[in-house]
DRENDO-1510 file (C-alpha; in Angstrom, 1 decimal, always signed):
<recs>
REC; n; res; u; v; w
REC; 1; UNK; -40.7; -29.3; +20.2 .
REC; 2; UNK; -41.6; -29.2; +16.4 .
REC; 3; UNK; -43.0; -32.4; +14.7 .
REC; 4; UNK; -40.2; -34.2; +13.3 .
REC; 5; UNK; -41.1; -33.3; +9.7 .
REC; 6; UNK; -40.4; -29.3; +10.6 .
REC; 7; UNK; -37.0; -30.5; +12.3 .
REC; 8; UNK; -35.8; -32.2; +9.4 .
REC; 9; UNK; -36.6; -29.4; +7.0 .
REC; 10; UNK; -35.0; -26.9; +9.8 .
REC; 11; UNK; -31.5; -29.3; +9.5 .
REC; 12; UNK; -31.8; -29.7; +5.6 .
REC; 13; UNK; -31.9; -25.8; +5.5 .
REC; 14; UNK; -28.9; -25.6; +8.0 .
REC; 15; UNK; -27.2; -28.0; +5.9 .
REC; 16; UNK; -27.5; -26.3; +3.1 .
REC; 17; UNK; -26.6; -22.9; +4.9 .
REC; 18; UNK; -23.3; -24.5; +6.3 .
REC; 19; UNK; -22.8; -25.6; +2.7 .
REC; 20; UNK; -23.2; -22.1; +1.3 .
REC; 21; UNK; -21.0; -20.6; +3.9 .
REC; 22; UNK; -18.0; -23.0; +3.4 .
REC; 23; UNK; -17.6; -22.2; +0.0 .
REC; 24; UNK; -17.9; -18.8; +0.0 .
REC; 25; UNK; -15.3; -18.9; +3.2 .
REC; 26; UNK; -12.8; -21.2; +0.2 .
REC; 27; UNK; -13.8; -18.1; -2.8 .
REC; 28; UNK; -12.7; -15.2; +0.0 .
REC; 29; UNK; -9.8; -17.0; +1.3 .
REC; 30; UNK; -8.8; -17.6; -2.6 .
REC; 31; UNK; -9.7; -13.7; -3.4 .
REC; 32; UNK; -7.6; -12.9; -0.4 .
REC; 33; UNK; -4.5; -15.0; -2.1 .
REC; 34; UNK; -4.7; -13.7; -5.7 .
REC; 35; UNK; -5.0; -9.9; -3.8 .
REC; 36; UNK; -1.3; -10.1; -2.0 .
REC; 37; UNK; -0.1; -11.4; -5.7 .
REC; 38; UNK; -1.6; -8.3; -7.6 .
REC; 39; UNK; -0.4; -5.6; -4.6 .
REC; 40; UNK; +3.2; -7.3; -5.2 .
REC; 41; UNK; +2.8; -6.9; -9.2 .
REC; 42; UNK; +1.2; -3.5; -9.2 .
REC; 43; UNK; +4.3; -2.1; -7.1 .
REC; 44; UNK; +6.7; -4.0; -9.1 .
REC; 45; UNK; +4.7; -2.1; -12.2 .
REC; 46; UNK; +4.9; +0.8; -10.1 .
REC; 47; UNK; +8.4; +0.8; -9.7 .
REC; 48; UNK; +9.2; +0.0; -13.1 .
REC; 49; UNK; +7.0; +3.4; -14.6 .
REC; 50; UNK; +5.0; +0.5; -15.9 .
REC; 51; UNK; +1.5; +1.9; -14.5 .
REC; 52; UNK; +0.9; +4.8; -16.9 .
REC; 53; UNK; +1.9; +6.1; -20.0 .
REC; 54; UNK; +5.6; +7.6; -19.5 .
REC; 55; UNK; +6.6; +11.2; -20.3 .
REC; 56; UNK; +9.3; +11.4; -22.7 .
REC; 57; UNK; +10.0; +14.8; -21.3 .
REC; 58; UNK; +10.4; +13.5; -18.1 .
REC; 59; UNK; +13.8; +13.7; -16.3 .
REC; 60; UNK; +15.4; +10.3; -14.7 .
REC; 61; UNK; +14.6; +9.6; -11.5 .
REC; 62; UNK; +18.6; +9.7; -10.6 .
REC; 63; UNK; +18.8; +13.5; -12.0 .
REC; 64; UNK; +15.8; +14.0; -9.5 .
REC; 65; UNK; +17.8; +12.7; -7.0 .
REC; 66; UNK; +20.7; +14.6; -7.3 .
REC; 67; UNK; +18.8; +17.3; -7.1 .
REC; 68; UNK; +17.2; +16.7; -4.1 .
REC; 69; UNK; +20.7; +15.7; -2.6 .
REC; 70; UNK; +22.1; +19.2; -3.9 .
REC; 71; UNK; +18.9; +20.8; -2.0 .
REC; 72; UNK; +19.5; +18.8; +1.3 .
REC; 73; UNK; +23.3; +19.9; +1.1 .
REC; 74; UNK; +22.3; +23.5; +0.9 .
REC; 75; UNK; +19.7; +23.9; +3.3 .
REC; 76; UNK; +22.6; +22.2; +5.5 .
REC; 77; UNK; +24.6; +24.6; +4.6 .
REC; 78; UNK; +22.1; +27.2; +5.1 .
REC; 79; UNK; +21.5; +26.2; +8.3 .
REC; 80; UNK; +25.4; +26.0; +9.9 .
REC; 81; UNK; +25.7; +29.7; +8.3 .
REC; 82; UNK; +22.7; +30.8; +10.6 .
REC; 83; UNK; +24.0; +29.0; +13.3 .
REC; 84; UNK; +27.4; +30.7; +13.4 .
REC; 85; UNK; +25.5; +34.3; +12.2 .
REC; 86; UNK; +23.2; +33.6; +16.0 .
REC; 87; UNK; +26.2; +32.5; +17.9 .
REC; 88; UNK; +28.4; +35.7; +16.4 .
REC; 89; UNK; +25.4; +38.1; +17.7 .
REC; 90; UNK; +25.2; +36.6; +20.9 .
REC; 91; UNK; +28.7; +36.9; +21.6 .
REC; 92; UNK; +28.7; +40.7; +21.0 .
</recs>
């Protein structure tokens, strides 16, 4: 056993320890808080073209997506014709 004088300055420092632990555990659940509310602003920024500067030459995101519809449609078109093109040849 260690004289009672060692003890006690072994349970101050444990003390103090504990002490430092539990508030670092309350800044890192804090930090963790404030972090879900800046993802959740940073893609509402995001989503808005609010994160960098915008491109005036840019097209809307709509005319992009009309475009990419008008691709889809073709390459499903594309793909029925070479169907029919296979099932011809393999008819003959």
């Amino acid at each position: 056993m260690a004289p009672v004088e060692e003890q006690r300055e072994i349970a101050r420092l444990l003390n103090e320890y504990f002490s430092w632990i539990t508030s670092a555990e309350r800044a890192l659940a804090s930090a963790l808080g404030s972090q879900e509310s800046l993802d959740q602003a940073t893609l509402a920024k995001a989503f808005r073209g609010e994160l960098v500067p915008q491109d005036p030459n840019d097209l809307p995101a709509s005319v992009l997506l009309e475009r990419i519809q008008a691709a889809k449609e073709q390459g499903s078109n594309d793909r029925t014709a070479r169907g029919r093109q296979r099932r011809a040849r393999q008819e003959k």
